[in-house]
Residue, then its C-alpha position, 0 to 999 in steps of 0.5 A: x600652117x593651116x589653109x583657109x577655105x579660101x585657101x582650099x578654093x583657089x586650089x580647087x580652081x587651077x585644079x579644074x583649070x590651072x592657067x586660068x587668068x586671075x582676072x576670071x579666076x576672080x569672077x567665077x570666086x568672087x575674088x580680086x584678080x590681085x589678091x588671088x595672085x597674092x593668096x597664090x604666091x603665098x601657097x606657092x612659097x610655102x610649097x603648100x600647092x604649086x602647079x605643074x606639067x608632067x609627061x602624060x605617059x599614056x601607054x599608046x605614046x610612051x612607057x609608064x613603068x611602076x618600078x619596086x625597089x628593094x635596097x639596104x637598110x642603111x642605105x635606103x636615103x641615099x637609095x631614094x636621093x639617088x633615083x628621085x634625081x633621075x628625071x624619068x623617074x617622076x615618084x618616088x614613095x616609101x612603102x610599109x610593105x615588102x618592098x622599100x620604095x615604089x616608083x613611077x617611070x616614064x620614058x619616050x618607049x619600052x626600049x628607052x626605059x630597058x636602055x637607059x633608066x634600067x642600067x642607071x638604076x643598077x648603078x646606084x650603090x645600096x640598091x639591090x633589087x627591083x621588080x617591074x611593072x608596065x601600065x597598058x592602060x592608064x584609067x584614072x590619074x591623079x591631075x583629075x583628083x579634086x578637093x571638091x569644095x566649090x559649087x557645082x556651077x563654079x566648077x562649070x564655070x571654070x571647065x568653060x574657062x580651061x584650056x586644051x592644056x585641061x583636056x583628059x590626057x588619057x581620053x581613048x579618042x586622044x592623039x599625042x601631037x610630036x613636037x619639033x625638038x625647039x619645042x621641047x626647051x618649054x616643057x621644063x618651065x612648065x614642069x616647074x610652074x604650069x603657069x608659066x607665061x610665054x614671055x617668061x619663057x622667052x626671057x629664060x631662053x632668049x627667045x622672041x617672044x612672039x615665036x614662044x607664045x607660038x610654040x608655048x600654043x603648040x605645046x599646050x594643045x599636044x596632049x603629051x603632058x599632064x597639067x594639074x594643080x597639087x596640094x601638099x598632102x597634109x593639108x588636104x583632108x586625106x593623109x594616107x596614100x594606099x596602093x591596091x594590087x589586084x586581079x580583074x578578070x579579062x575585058x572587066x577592067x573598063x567597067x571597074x575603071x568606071x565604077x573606081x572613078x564614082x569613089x573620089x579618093x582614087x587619084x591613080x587606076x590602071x591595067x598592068x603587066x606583071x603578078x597582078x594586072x590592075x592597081x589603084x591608089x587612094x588618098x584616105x582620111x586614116x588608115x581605118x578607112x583601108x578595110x572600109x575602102x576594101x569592102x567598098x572596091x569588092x562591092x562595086x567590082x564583082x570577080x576583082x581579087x584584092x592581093x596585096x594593098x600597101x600604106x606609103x610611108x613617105x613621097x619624096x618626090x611626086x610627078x617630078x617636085x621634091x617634098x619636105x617629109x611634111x608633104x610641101x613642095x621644096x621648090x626643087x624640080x627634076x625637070x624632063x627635058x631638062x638637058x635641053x635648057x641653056x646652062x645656069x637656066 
């Protein structure tokens, strides 16, 4: 399967604004409503793009952890089967380097993470060790990445059309609204489909659907999730994900964050605990490109020391979706907040 340009351009669209309406989704491509639906559905059943919501994990609200992996050989797919059913567990990535696999954690606090995630983690039988890493400070992160392949006045358009849901989660000024417990039940559709509708979910639930258009409002505008439209990687232009650990010395990490967000293969930039105190991730074009993106980084960010950059092998699982090994989407979603759903939903 290839994508088209048309392809490509819807994807961009619900990057910048992933619920936009068909109908002015239409207009801004010069598309009709009803054949964006159905170049839409065909992506999304091919699990070549889909859609989703994911907690935000900023550090001033929750808790990112960056966990290492290190499992026997033999074992690694049940290793990685394993920690990608986990739902705090929202990546799952296998690396070329001296760790097996990498992952991403997010949790409601440190103390969720150290009580709950942690003891789970040393249960499962082949993994033998894991090294941590908390983010203090999430800078770029991948729901703003874009294919850049419309217009600059149609993707103006279509940041005029966005909703809150479109806001930068990680915006200094931002403030996380909680949400009441009968709230939480709407956050699983939307990890599944981030367009899910508010009758949809009132049919799921079995709720009026009035309170969920409500509720699905609140949630929306509660900057405690990530929304963003993602494409199955094959197909985007840049196979290789690479993650750089580094050094920035102390109060310079706002100014590298600012010179990395100029580079538009970064999809992830954040401060760290741990042996370094700063990572980015890339998608390049070949691994050719490692060197070149390495000298471009050290031109840009005088005094930052480049430690150790890692080729990922494999996603088994990105911000909560299962992958095929060509990088589509199963269809199958390890959803937050997922215990909260009535069974058989």
């Amino acid at each position: 399967m290839e994508l088209s340009e048309e392809d490509l351009r819807l994807v961009n669209a619900l990057q910048i604004s992933p619920r936009v309406s068909w109908s002015d989704a239409g207009e801004v491509l010069g598309v009709h409503a009803t054949t964006l639906a159905s170049r839409w559905e065909r992506l999304r059943g091919t699990g070549a793009a889909w859609t989703t919501a994911h907690l935000m994990g900023d550090p001033k609200d929750m808790c990112l952890a960056m966990v290492d992996i290190d499992c026997e050989m033999h074992r690694r797919p049940e290793v990685t089967s394993a920690v990608a059913q986990l739902p705090e567990v929202i990546t799952v990535e296998e690396a070329a380097s001296n760790r097996d696999l990498t992952l991403t954690v997010i949790t409601q606090d440190l103390g969720q993470f150290s009580t709950q995630v942690l003891p789970r983690l040393k249960e499962i039988r082949g993994l033998t060790k894991y090294h941590t890493a908390l983010c203090t400070r999430i800078h770029t992160s991948g729901y703003a990445w874009r294919l850049n392949v419309l217009t600059k006045a149609e993707q103006q358009a279509l940041r005029a059309l966005a909703g809150p849901e479109s806001a930068n989660p990680s915006a200094h000024d931002a403030m996380v609204l909680p949400l009441p417990e009968s709230h939480l039940a709407i956050i699983p559709f939307l990890a599944r489909d981030g367009r899910a509708t508010a009758a949809e979910i009132a049919r799921a639930l079995g709720r009026n659907p009035a309170t969920v258009q409500r509720q699905l409002g609140r949630v929306l505008a509660s900057r405690m999730l990530s929304f963003r439209c993602e494409i199955a990687q094959q197909f985007s232009g840049f196979p290789i994900t690479v993650q750089w650990f580094a050094n920035v010395p102390a109060g310079q990490h706002e100014a590298a964050a600012t010179e990395l967000r100029a580079i538009r293969n970064v999809r992830f930039s954040a401060s760290t605990t741990g042996r370094t105190n700063f990572t980015m991730i890339m998608w390049l074009r070949s691994l050719a490109d490692v060197m070149e993106m390495e000298l471009t980084i050290q031109q840009r960010i005088p005094g930052i020391e480049l430690v150790e950059s890692v080729v990922m092998l494999n996603t088994a699982k990105r911000v909560g979706w299962m992958l095929n090994p060509d990088s589509t989407a199963t269809g199958t979603v390890v959803p937050p907040y997922g215990e909260l759903l009535p069974h058989g939903v």
